[in-house]
N, C-alpha and C positions, 0 to 999 in steps of 0.2 A: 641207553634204552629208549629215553622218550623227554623232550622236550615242550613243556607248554608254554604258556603265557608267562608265568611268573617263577614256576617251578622246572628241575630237571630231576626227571628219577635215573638212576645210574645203578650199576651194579654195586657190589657192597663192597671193600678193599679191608685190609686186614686191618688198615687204620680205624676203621669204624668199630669195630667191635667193640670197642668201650662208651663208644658213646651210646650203640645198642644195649650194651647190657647196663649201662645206667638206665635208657629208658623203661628196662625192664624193671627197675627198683621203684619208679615212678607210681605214685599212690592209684595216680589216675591211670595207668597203663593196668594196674594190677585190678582196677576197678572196672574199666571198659574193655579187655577184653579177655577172651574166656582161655581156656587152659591150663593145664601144668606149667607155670612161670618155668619150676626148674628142667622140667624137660622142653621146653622148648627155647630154653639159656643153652641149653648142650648144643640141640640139633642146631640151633642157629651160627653157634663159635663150630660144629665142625664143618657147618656149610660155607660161611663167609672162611675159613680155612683154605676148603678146595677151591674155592672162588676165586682169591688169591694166587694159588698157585695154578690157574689156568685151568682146573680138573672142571669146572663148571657145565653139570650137562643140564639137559632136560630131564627133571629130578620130581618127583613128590608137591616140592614146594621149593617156588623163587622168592628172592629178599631184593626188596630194591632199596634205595637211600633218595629221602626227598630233600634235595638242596634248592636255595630260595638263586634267582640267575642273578642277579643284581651284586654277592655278595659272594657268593657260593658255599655258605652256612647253610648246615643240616639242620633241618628241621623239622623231619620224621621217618618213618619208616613205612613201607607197603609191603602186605606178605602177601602171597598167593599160595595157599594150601591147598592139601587136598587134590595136587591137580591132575586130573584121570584124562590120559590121551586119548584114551579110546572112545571114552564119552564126550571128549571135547571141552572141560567143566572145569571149576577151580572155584573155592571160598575166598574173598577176598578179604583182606583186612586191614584196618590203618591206624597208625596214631600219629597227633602229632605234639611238639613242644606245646604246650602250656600258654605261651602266648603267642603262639602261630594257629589256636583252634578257632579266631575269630577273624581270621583272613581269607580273600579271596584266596591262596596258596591252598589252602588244602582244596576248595573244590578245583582247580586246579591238576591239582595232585593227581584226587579221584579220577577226574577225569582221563587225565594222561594213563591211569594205570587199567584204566577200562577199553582207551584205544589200545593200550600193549598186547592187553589179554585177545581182544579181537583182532586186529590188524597182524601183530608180529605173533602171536601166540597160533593164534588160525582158533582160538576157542568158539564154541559154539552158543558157550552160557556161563557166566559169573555171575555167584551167586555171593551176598554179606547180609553175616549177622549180627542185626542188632539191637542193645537192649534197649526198651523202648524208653527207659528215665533220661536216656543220651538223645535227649530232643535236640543238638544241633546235628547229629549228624542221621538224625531221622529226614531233618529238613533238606539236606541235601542229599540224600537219596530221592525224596517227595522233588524237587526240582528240577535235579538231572532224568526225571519222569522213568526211574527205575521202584516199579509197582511192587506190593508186596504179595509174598505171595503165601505165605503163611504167616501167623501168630502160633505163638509157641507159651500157654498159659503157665504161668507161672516156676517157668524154667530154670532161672540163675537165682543164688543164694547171695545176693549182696545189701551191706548196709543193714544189716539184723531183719531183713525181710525177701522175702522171693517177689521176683518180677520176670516180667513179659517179655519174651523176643521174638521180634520181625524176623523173619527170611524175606529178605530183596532178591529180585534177581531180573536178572538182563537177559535176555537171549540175543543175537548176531545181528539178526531185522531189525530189531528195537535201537539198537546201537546206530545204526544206518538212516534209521528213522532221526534219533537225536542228531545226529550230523547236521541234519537240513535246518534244525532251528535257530533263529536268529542269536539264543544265549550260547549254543555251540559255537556259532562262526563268530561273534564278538571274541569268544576267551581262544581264540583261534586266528583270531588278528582277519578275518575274513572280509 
């Protein structure tokens, strides 16, 4: 799918699916990111299913696998939801291992998975939600200068209290725009 600096995101193989749906057990997975754990345990095992067996179209929502290149250990996962063709659009979404959340690897990741959406996808706009208690990965959004564009008050019921969530979002010029900066072309060997 897409190779960076540090990270490859790839398609997902039948073999992964345990190691996704462990990360779906994962305290912080179930804390950081939003939805029905068990339905999206389903759609996820019968997607990496068809994935496997070649069926893999342009679907709803793509699963990538983030392997570190050095090692080629999986170290998270990127979802793309939501993704409307005809709007051009996709929610994006990431987690990673536990002690890969304070490595260049995930912006990284993000990145690679922001060129995919634009570059191979042809999207027009990727959009990620996030809560705002998840200050590192508020900060790499604020970095990779993908702006917010909404606050969403007191939206998610976590930790015995309700909190805030961003809408980020990128549109195609903006992407084009980051290309030209010197922290793009560094993590891009430029």
């Amino acid at each position: 799918m897409r190779t960076g600096k540090f990270v490859l995101l790839r398609k997902p193989e039948e073999t992964d699916l345990d190691f996704l749906l462990a990360a779906f057990q994962d305290t912080d997975y179930r804390r950081f990111i939003g939805g029905d754990p068990l339905e999206r345990e389903k759609r996820l095992r019968d997607q990496i299913l068809r994935a496997a067996q070649g069926l893999f179209s342009y679907d709803a929502n793509l699963y990538a696998i983030v392997c570190r290149l050095k090692d080629g250990r999986r170290v998270g996962c990127i979802f793309f939801n939501k993704i409307s063709w005809r709007n051009r659009n996709a929610t994006l979404d990431v987690f990673f291992l536990k002690e890969e959340r304070a490595t260049m690897a995930v912006i990284d990741a993000y990145l690679a998975a922001i060129e995919y959406a634009f570059l191979d996808l042809g999207l027009h706009k990727v959009i990620g939600y996030v809560y705002a208690f998840n200050e590192r990965l508020v900060k790499i959004h604020k970095k990779l200068g993908i702006p917010i564009e909404q606050r969403l008050i007191e939206h998610v019921y976590r930790d015995g209290r309700y909190h805030d969530v961003l809408a980020f979002g990128m549109l195609e010029p903006e992407f084009r725009d980051l290309m030209k900066k010197p922290f793009y072309k560094f993590l891009r060997g430029e």
